[in-house]
VEXKOLBA-852311 format. One record per residue (C-alpha): residue in one letter; x, y, z. Coordinates in steps of 0.1 Angstrom, whole numbers, plus 5000, padded with zeros to 4 digits. Example, Ala and Ser with C-alpha at 12.3 -4.5 7.8 and 13.67 -1.06 7.14 Angstrom:
BEGIN
A512349555078
S513749895071
//
This chain:
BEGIN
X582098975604
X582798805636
X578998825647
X577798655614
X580798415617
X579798365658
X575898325642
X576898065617
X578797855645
X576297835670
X573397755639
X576197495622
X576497335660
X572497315664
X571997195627
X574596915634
X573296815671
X569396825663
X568896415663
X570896465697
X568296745714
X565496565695
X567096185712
X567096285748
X563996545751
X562296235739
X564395965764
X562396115787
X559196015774
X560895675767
X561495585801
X559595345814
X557595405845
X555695145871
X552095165871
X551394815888
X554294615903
X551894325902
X551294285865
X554694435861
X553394695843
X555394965829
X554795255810
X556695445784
X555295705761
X552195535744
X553795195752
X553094975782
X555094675788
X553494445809
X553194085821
X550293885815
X547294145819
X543994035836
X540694105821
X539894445844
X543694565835
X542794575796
X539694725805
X541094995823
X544095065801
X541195055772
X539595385788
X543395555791
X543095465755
X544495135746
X543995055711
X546494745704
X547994465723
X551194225709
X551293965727
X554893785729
X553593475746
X553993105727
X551392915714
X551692645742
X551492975776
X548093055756
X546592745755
X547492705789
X546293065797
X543292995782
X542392685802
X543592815833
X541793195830
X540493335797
X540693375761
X542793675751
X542293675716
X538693645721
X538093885747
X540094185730
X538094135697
X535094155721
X536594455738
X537394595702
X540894595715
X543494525682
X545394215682
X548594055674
X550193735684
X554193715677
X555093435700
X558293395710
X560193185732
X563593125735
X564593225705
X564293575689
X563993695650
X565193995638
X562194055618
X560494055649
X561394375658
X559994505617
X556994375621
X556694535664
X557494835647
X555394785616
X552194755642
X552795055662
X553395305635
X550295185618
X548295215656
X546495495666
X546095515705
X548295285728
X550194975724
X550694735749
X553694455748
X553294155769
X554593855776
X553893655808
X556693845831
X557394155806
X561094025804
X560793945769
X558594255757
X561094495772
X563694315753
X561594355719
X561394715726
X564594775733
X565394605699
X562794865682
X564295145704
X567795145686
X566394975652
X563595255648
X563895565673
X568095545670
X569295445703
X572395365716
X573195045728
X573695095764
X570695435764
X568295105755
X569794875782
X569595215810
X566295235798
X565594875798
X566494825832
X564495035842
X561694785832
X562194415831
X565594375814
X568894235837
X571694115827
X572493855855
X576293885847
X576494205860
X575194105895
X577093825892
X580494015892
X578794315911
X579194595881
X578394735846
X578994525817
X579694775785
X578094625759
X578794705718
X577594585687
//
């Protein structure tokens, strides 16, 4: 009796911890890691997060298997973009490279994150996030790492600054900030 009661404890302890195990054996996947401080690209999983990517960099992400890019940037940092360097839009179609332009600038929707997380499930291959510094695509995926992969809070900020997220409060007073929602 003690064996099946010792059994049903350690199998009641799994069942109730599995989101847990599941969580961080895939945090490490989620972590974002620097593949070119230049672009400030970052990888995590089959995301990159980047700043504004040259033509050779979505070439070469392309062969690692690149299939989609969302680019964050506003309407006005394209046309600019465009008359300084190249036409994104235009070159990905070209490239056969999906695309998607959410633009966003100071301001942030919550159904930004839905629709983020609406492209990537429906992607096959990799998904890139840009912006023009990747400050503002590693704040979207944070937002889709606690709306749609169940982060905490502060596990998306850790993993955030690992990328191109700061708080400048904290650096301000030289420590952590605890943040809740």
């Amino acid at each position: 009796m003690k064996i099946f009661l010792i059994v049903f404890a350690v199998f009641s302890f799994m069942l109730l911890h599995e989101n847990s195990f599941a969580k961080k054996k895939a945090g490490n996947a989620d972590q974002p890691v620097l593949i070119d401080s230049a672009a400030y690209l970052y990888k995590a999983g089959n995301i990159y997060l980047a700043g504004q990517p040259s033509k050779a960099l979505f070439i070469d992400l392309k062969n690692q298997g690149l299939s989609m890019v969302i680019n964050l940037r506003t309407d006005e940092e394209m046309k600019e973009h465009t008359a300084k360097d190249y036409n994104e839009e235009e070159f990905l179609r070209n490239e056969l490279i999906g695309y998607a332009h959410l633009s966003v600038g100071t301001r942030y929707d919550p159904a930004l994150v839905d629709r983020i997380a609406e492209i990537i499930s429906g992607t096959r291959g990799k998904v890139m996030i840009h912006c023009r510094s990747a400050a503002r695509a590693t704040n979207v995926w944070m937002g889709w790492l606690i709306r749609y992969k169940g982060y905490s809070l502060d596990e998306a900020v850790k993993l955030g600054k690992m990328a191109r997220y700061s708080f400048p409060l904290e650096e301000i007073l030289d420590r952590e900030i605890k943040m809740r929602f």
